[in-house]
Each structure stands twice: as structure tokens, then as C-alpha cells.
C-alpha positions as CSV (number, residue, x, y, z in Angstrom):
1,X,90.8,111.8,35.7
2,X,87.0,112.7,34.4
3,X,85.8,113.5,31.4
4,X,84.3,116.1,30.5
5,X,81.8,115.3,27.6
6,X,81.0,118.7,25.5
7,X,77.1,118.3,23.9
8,X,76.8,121.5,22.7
9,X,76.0,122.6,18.9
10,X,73.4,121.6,16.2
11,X,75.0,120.3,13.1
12,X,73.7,122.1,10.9
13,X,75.6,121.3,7.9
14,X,74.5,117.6,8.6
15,X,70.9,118.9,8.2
16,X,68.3,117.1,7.9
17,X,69.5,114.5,9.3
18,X,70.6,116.4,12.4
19,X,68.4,119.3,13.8
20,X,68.4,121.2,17.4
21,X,66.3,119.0,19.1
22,X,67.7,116.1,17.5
23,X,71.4,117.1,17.0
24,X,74.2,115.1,15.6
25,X,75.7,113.7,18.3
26,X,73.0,112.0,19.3
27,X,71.9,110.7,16.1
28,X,73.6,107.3,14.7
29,X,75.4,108.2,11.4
30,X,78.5,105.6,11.6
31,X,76.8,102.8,13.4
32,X,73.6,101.1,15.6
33,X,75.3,104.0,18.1
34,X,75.2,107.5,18.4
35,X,78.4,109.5,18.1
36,X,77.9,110.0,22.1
37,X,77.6,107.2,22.7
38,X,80.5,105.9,21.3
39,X,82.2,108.7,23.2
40,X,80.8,107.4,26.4
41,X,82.2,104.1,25.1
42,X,85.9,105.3,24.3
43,X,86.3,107.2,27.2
44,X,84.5,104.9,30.0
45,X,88.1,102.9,29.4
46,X,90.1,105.6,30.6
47,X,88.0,107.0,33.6
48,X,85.4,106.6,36.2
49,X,83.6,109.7,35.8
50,X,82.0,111.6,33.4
51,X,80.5,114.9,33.2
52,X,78.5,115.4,30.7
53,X,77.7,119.8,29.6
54,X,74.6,119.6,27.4
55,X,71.6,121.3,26.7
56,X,68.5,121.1,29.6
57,X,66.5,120.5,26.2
58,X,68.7,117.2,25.6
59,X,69.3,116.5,29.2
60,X,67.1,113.5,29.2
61,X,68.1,112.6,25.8
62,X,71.5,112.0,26.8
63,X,70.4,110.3,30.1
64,X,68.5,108.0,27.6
65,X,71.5,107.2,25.2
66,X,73.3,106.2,28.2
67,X,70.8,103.9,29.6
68,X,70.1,102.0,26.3
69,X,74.0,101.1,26.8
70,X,74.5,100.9,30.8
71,X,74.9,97.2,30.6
72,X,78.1,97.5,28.7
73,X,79.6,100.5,30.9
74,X,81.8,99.7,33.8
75,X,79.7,99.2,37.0
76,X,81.8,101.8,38.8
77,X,81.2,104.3,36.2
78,X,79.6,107.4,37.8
79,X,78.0,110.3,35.3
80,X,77.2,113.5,36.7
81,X,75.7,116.8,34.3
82,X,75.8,120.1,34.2
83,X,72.7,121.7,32.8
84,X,73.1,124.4,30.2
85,X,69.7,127.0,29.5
86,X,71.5,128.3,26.2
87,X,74.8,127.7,24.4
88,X,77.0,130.0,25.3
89,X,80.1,128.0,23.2
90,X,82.8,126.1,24.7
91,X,84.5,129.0,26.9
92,X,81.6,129.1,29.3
93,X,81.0,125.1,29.4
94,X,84.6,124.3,30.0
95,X,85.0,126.9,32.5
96,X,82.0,126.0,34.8
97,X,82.4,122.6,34.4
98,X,86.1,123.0,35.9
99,X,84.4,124.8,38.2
100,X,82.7,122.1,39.4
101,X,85.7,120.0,40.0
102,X,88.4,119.8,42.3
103,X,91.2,122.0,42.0
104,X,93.6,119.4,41.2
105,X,91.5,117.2,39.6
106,X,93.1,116.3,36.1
107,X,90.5,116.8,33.1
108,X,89.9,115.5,29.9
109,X,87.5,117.7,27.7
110,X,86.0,115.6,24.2
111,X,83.6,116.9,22.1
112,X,80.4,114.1,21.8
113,X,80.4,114.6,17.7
114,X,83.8,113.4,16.7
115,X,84.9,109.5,15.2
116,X,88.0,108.0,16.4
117,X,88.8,104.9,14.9
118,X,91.7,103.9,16.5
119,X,91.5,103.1,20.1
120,X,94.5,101.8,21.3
121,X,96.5,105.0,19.8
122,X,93.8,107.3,21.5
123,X,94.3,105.8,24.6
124,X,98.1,106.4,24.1
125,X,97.6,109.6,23.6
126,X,95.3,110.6,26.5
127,X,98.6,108.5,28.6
128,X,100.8,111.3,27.0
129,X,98.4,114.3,27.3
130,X,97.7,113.2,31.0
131,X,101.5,113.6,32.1
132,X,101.8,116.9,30.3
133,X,98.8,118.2,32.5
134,X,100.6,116.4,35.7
135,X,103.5,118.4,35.2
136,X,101.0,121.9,34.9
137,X,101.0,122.3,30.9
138,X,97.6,122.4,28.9
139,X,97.4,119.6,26.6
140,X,96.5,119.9,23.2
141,X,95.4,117.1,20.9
142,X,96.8,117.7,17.2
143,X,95.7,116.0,14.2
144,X,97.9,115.2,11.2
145,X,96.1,116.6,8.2
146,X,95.5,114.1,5.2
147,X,94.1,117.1,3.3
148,X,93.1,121.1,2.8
149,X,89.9,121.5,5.5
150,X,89.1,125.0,6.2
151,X,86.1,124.3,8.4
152,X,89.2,123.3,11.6
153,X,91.8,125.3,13.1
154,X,95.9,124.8,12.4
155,X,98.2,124.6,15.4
156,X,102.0,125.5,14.1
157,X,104.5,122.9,16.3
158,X,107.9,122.2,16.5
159,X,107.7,118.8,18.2
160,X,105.4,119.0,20.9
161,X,105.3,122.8,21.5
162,X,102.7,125.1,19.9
163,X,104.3,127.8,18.1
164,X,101.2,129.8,17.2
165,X,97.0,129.1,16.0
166,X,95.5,129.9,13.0
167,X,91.8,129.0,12.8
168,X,89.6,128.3,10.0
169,X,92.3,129.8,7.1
170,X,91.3,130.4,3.5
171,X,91.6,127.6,1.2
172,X,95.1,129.0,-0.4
173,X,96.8,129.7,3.2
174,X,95.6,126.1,4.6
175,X,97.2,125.0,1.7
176,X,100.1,126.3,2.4
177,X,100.2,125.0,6.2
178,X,99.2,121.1,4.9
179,X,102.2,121.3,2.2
180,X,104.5,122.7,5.1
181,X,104.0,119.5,7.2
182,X,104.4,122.0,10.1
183,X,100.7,122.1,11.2
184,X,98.4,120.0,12.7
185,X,94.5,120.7,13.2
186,X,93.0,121.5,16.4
187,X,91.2,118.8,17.2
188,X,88.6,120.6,20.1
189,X,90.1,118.1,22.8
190,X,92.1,119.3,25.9
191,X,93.8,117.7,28.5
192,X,94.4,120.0,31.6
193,X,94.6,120.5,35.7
194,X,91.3,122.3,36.7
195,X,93.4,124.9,38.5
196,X,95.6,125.3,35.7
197,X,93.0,126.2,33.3
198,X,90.8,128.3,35.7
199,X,93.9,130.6,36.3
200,X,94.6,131.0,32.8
201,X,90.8,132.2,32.3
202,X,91.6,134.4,34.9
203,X,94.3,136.0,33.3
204,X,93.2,136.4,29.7
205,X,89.0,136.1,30.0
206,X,88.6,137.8,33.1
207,X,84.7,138.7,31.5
208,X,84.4,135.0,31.0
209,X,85.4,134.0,34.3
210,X,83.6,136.5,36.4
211,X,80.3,135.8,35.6
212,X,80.8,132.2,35.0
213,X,82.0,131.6,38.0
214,X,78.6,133.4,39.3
215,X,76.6,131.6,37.4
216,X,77.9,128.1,38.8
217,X,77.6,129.0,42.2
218,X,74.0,130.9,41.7
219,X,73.0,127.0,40.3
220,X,70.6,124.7,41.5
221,X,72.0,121.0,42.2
222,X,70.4,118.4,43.3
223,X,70.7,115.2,40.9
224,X,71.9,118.1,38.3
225,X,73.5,121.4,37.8
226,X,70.9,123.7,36.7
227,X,72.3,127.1,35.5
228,X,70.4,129.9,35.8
229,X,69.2,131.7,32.2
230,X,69.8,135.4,33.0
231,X,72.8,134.4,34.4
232,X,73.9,132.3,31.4
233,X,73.3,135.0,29.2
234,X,75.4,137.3,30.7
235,X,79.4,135.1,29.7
236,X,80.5,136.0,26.8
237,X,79.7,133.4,23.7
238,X,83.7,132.5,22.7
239,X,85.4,129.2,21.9
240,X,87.8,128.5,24.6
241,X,90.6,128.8,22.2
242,X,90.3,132.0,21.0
243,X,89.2,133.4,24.3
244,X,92.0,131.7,26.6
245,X,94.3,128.3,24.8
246,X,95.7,130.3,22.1
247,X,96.7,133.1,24.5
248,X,98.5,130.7,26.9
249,X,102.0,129.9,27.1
250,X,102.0,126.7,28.9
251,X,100.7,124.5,26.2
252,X,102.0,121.3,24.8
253,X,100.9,119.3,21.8
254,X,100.2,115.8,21.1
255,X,100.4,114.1,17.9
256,X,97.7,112.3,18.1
257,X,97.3,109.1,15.7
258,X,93.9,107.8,16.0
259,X,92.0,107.9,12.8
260,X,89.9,111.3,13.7
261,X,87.3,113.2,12.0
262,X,85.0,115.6,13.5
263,X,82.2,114.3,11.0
264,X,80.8,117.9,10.4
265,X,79.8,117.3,7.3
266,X,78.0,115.0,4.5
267,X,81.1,114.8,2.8
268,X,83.2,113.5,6.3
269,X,81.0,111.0,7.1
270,X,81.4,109.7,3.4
271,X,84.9,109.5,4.4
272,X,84.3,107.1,7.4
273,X,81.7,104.9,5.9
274,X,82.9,101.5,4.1
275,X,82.7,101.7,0.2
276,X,80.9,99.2,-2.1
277,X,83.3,98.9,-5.4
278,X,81.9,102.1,-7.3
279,X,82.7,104.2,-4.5
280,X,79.2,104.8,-3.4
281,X,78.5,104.8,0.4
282,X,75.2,103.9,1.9
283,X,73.7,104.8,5.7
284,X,70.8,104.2,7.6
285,X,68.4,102.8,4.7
286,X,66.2,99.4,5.4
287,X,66.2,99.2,1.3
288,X,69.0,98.6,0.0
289,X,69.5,101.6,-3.4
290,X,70.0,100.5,-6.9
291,X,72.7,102.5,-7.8
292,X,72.9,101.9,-11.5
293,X,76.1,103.4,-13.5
294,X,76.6,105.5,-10.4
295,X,79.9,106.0,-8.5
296,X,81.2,108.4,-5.5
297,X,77.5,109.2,-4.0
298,X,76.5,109.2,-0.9
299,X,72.8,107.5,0.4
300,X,71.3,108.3,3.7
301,X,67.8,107.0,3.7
302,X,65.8,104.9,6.5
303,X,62.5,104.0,4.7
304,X,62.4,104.8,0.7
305,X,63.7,102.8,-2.0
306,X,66.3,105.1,-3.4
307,X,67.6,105.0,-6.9
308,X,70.2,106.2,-8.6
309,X,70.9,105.8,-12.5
310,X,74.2,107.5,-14.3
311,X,74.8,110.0,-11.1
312,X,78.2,110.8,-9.6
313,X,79.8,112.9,-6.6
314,X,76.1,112.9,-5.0
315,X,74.7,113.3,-1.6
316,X,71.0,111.7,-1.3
317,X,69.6,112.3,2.0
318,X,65.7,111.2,2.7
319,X,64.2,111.9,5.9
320,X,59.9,111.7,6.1
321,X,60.1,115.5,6.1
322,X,62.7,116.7,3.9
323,X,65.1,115.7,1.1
324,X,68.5,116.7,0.3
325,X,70.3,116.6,-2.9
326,X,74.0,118.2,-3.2
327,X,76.9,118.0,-5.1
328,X,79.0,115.8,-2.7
329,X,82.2,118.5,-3.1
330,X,79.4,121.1,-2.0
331,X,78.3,119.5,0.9
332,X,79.4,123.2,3.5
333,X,76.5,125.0,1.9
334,X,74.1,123.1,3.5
335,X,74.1,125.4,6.1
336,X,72.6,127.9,3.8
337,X,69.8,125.8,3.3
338,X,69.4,125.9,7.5
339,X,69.6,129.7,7.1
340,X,67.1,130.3,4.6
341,X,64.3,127.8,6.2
342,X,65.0,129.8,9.7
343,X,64.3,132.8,7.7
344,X,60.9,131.4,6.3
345,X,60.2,130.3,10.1
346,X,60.5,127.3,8.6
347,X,60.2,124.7,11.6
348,X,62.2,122.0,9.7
349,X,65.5,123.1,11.2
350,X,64.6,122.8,14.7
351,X,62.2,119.8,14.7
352,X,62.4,116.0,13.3
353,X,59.5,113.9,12.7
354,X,60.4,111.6,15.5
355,X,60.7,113.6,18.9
356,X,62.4,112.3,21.6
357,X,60.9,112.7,25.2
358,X,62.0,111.5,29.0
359,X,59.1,108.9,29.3
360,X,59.9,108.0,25.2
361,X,59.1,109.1,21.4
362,X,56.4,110.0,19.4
363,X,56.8,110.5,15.8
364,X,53.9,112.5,13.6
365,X,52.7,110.9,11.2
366,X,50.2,113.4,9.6
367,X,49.2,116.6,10.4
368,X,46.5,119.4,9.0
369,X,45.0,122.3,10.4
370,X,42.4,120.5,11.9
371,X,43.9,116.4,13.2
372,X,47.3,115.1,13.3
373,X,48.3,111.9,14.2
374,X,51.1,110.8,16.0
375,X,53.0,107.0,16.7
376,X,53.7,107.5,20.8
377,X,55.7,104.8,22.6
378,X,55.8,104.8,26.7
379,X,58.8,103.1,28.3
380,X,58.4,100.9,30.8
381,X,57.6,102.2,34.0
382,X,57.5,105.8,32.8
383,X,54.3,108.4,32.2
384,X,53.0,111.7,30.9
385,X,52.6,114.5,33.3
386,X,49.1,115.3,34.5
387,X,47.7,117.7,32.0
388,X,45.1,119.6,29.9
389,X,44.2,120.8,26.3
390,X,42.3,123.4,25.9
391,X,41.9,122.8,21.9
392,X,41.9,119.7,21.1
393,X,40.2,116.4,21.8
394,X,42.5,113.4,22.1
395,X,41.6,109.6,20.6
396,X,44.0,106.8,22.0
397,X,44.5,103.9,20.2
398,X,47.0,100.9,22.1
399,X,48.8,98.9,19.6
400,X,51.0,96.6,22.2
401,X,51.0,96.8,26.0
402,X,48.3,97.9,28.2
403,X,47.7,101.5,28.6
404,X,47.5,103.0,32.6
405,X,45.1,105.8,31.6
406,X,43.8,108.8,34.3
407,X,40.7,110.6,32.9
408,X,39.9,113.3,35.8
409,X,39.0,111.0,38.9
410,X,38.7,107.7,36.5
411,X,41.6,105.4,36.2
412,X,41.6,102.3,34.2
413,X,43.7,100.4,31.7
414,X,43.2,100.0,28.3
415,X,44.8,96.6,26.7
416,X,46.3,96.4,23.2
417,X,43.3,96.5,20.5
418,X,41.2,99.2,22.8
419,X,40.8,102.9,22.4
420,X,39.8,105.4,24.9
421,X,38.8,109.3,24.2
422,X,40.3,112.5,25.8
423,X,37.7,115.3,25.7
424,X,39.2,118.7,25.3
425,X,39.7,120.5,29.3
426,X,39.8,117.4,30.9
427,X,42.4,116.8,33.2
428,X,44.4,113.5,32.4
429,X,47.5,111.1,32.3
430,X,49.0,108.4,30.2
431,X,51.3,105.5,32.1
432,X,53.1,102.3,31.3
433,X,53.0,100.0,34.9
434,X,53.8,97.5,32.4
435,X,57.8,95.6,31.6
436,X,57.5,96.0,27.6
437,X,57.1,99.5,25.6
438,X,53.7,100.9,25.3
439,X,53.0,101.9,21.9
440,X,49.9,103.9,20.8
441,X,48.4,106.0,17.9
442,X,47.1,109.5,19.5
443,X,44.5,111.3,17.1
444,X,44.2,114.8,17.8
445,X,41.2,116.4,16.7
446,X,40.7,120.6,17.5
447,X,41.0,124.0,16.0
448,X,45.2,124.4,17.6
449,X,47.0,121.3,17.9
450,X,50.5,122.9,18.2
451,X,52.7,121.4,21.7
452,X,51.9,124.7,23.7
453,X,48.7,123.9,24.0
454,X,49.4,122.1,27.1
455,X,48.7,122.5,31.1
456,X,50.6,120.2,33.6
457,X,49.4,119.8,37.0
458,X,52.4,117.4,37.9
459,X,55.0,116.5,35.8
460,X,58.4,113.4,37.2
461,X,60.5,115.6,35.0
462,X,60.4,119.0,36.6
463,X,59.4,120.5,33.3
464,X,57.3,123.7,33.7
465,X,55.5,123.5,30.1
């Protein structure tokens, strides 16, 4: 069996905690792990292979994640990726990643952003799903529901066939279905025979097939599946259940048991977090918040001392860029915050402070029209592509390690305590030949210091800009 990890979508209504280059699966919001990788963890027990669907913009990030926790992976664990330019939902990444596997090769598809508690009941459940999909069925993974959610989709079973979908109902109708005790909500995870599903695609998303199964074979692989952008444009952008599952008729359901919840918003990761004995939950925060006559709020905040005095039913999330305060039972508008700060080309939606890159981080610390600062940290062994500014001067600072630094034919190192300066135009290169993190300020001094301003000569991560 493999896995097939889905990494697609932004989060937005966990904003600003998660943004599109830092998006919520990736980010820790339960524990010292990310939601993917505690995916990687559940599903590296059941499995030998995964194969991961992401973003090329959070390609490395994922390759990262998984790193930081290889030593607690199986050894025989092998984790292949498929390379998406855009998001084109989950028709198109389930389809070419079936693609990519052999025919008979039984698959198990999992979102990366979900929490799953229980463990031994999922694992009894994938047991049950995988011998539906042995004997050619679809499996479906059905949640009971412990309340009215209209942000999920309702399957309608007698036993473990699916009678009919309903997805994301008014509040009034997915009343109705949670007082039936006939419905369960589609929890996004299939269970399936590659061939199985590929023919289904073929017989009700024919325009989903055709050019996705171009598209894969128009890719480049080498240690990846690189899809090709024009080509990903052209599949239709559906969710695989309204463009194929909900049309099939060889689906079975499982009842799946296993303390689930999709966290996709403020007010579901409230739900999973532990309670102190007001009610209030806390995340992230270094500070512990006096929460004076306070109950049933919600704190997410790494650095600030946050208090709250005679507050209920809040969410308080502090990031070093933005701050969000809503009503805890209001928590689905948030994406009309997103919406409105795209609209003012606001940058805040796309961008957190701390950026992640495949040789490490930098964070900015302060920024005007003129300077900016910026933290940077170099992993061992890694480096910056050789490059060029042509508007700004750069001033590098070395807090810890020792600095492997090219400045046009001069190469030197530069110890913890020492500073070296980048003139504008001149060709150069930042490495760490060392075993601990390097870890830097950068002041930028020039009259444009946005990230285009950048020309690589040679780059270990194939990036073109």
C-alpha cells in the first residue's frame, strides 16, 4: 500500500497563523509537530512509501519537516513527490499521482491538515478500507458527527454503503442529517486500487483525465515529478468528490472511530487543545497569559505577554506581524479578513515574518524603504546560490558558527563576532562547511530591497529566481 499525502490548500481561516508560503499543515498548532508531520508519523506504521503531492513552492519545506524527524521513521521508509506548479484541487493531484503508480497498487489518500487522535482505531480502519479496495470498491472514510459543521460534506449510509453526498449543507439541513443519525461527514480520505479509480475518472471526468494524464507524462523526473505549468493549468480545478466519488457506484463506507478533526478553523483547534479549569485554551506562547475572570478563549501567541481580564468566547492570536481578535463562535469569517487584505495587496496573506528556505530561515526583523534587517540561519552543510543585487548593499553580521563567504574571486570565512560587507553588483555566496547552524544578521541597505532583486549564477536547488 502507499500513501498518498495531499499538501495542497492555505488555511485561510487559520490566518495568521497560517499563510501560503507557510500553510497550516506545516505549521505546529497541536504539538512540537506539524500537522504533516504527524501524518508522516501515523501513516509511516501502516506503509513503506509515501508520496507526498505539494506545492514546488513547499517542496523543500516538506523535504525539511521530514528530515527534522527521519530518525524516528522506519529505515525502510521510502518518500517519493510529485511536484505541483499550481493547485488545481484534489481531482488533478489524486489522479496524477495514481498515475504514477502501478495499476494494482492499492492507495491510501490523507490529507496532511487533519488530527487523529486515536491510532489504534485508525489503523483499524485503514485494515477495513484496505479489503474493501482488494475486492475493487472505493473506500470512503466516514466520520460520526458530534455536532452541526457546515464547512464538511454528509455521506447518507445504510451500514457500510453510501446512499447519496451532500456537501457543505446550510445550517438548518445539516441539522437535520446530525439529528437523523443517518449521516456521516466526508472526511477527504480514500482508500482505492489505482486502476479502479483511474477508470472511474475515465468514465465521469473524462476533461479531468485527458489532460491530466498529459500532463504526468509531459513531466520532468528525476529525484521529483515536476509538472509542467501550462499543462497544469489546462485540468479542470474540482474536488475529486464532486468531479468523480460521488458519481460512482462502487463505493463503500467506513465508520471510522478515531477522534478526527480537520482543524480548519480557530474554533477546531480549540476543540483539540487541553483546557485549563475556565475553559481557556492556550498554544504556542513562551509567556504564559493571565487570564483574569476569563473563561472559553482561545490564546495563540509565541512571544507577547498576553492578557486577558473579564473576556469570554475569545480567540487571541499574536503573530510579529498581525493580531487577531474574534468572537470564538465567529471564528469562519476570518476568511474575510484574507479576502479583504488580498484586495488591499496586502502582503500579509501570503507572507509570515519567518520564511522558510531549502538551505534554512530568515525571519525580518525590521524593514523601511530604505534598510531591513533580517535573522538568517544556514544549516549545516548547506549554501546560498551564487548571486547579485543590483539595489542594495549587504552587511553580514555572524552571531554563532563560522561563515564560508565568496565575494567575486575572494573566499574566506568569517567566525562568530565578525562582519563582512556585500557591495551592491557584486557577485557572491554565503555557505555553512560547518556541523552546527550558522546564524547571522544581514543588513540591507539600498533604494529596492524587495526578494526580486536577485540574480543567480548557480543555484543546488534548481531554482530559476
Amino acid at each position: 500500500m502507499v500513501n498518498v499525502i495531499l499538501c495542497g490548500g492555505n488555511g485561510a481561516r487559520l490566518w495568521p497563523v497560517s499563510r501560503t508560503h507557510m500553510p497550516k499543515q506545516f505549521t505546529r498548532l497541536i504539538n512540537e509537530n506539524s500537522l504533516f508531520q504527524e501524518t508522516v508519523f501515523r501513516n509511516s506504521k501502516l506503509t513503506n512509501k509515501l508520496l507526498i503531492v505539494c506545492n514546488e513552492e513547499h517542496y523543500f519545506l516538506a523535504k525539511n519537516q521530514i528530515d527534522e524527524i527521519k530518525h524516528k521513521l522506519p529505515k525502510n521508509l521510502k518518500v517519493e513527490y510529485i511536484l505541483e506548479p499550481i493547485g488545481r484541487n484534489t481531482a488533478a493531484a489524486i489522479v496524477i499521482a495514481s498515475l504514477h503508480l502501478d495499476e494494482d497498487e492499492i492507495v491510501l489518500v490523507t490529507p496532511s491538515d487533519h488530527n487523529i487522535k486515536a491510532q489504534h482505531h485508525y489503523e483499524k480502519s485503514v485494515k477495513g478500507a484496505v479489503a474493501y479496495a482488494k475486492e475493487d470498491f472505493i473506500s470512503l472514510f466516514g466520520i460520526v458527527p458530534t455536532y452541526t459543521e457546515v464547512e464538511y460534506g454528509y455521506i447518507k449510509a445504510q451500514g457500510n454503503n453510501v446512499v447519496s453526498f451532500k456537501e457543505k449543507p446550510e445550517f438548518e439541513v445539516a441539522n437535520k442529517f446530525v439529528a437523523s443519525k443517518k449521516y456521516l461527514w466526508n472526511s477527504g480520505m480514500f482508500c482505492f486500487k489505482a486502476k479502479n479509480l483511474l477508470s472511474n475518472v475515465k468514465e465521469f471526468a473524462l476533461d479531468i483525465y485527458e489532460p491530466a494524464s498529459y500532463a504526468y507524462g509531459s513531466a520532468k523526473i528525476d529525484d521529483v515529478v515536476r509538472i509542467d505549468t501550462d499543462l497544469m493549468e489546462e485540468i479542470p480545478s474540482l474536488s475529486i468528490d464532486i468531479a468523480v466519488i460521488e458519481k460512482c457506484l462502487n463505493l463503500k463506507v467506513v465508520v471510522a472511530d478515531i477522534g478526527w478533526s480537520d482543524l480548519g478553523s480557530f474554533c477546531s483547534v480549540y476543540k483539540a487543545l487541553s483546557k485549563d479549569k475556565n475553559n481557556n485554551a492556550v498554544q504556542y506562547t513562551k509567556n504564559t497569559p493571565l487570564l483574569i475572570d476569563s473563561k472559553d478563549n482561545l490564546v495563540v501567541s509565541k512571544h507577547k505577554k498576553v492578557t486577558l481580564v473579564d473576556v469570554d468566547n475569545l480567540v487571541v492570536v499574536d503573530t510579529p506581524d498581525a493580531l487577531l481578535i474574534v468572537n470564538k463562535d465567529k471564528t469562519r469569517r476570518v476568511k474575510e479578513v484574507v479576502n479583504t487584505l488580498l484586495e488591499e495587496e496586502s502582503t500579509l496573506p501570503i507572507e509570515h515574518p519567518k520564511v522558510h528556505r531549502p538551505w534554512g530561515t530568515y525571519n525580518v526583523m525590521e524593514e523601511t524603504p530604505t534598510y531591513k534587517f533580517k535573522t538568517i540561519v544556514v544549516k549545516p552543510k548547506k549554501r546560498l546560490s551564487l548571486q547579485k543585487h543590483f539595489h542594495r548593499n549587504e552587511h553580514w553580521i555572524v552571531l554563532s558558527g563560522t561563515a564560508t563567504v565568496t565575494i567575486g574571486k575572494t573566499k574566506k570565512l568569517v567566525h562568530s563576532n565578525e562582519s563582512v560587507y556585500i557591495p551592491m553588483g557584486k557577485k557572491h555566496r554565503l555557505e555553512n562547511e560547518g556541523k552546527i547552524d550558522l546564524v547571522l544578521i544581514e543588513v540591507q541597505v539600498g533604494e529596492y530591497l524587495e526578494e526580486d532583486d536577485i540574480v543567480r549564477y548557480e543555484d543546488d536547488y534548481k531554482r530559476d529566481n
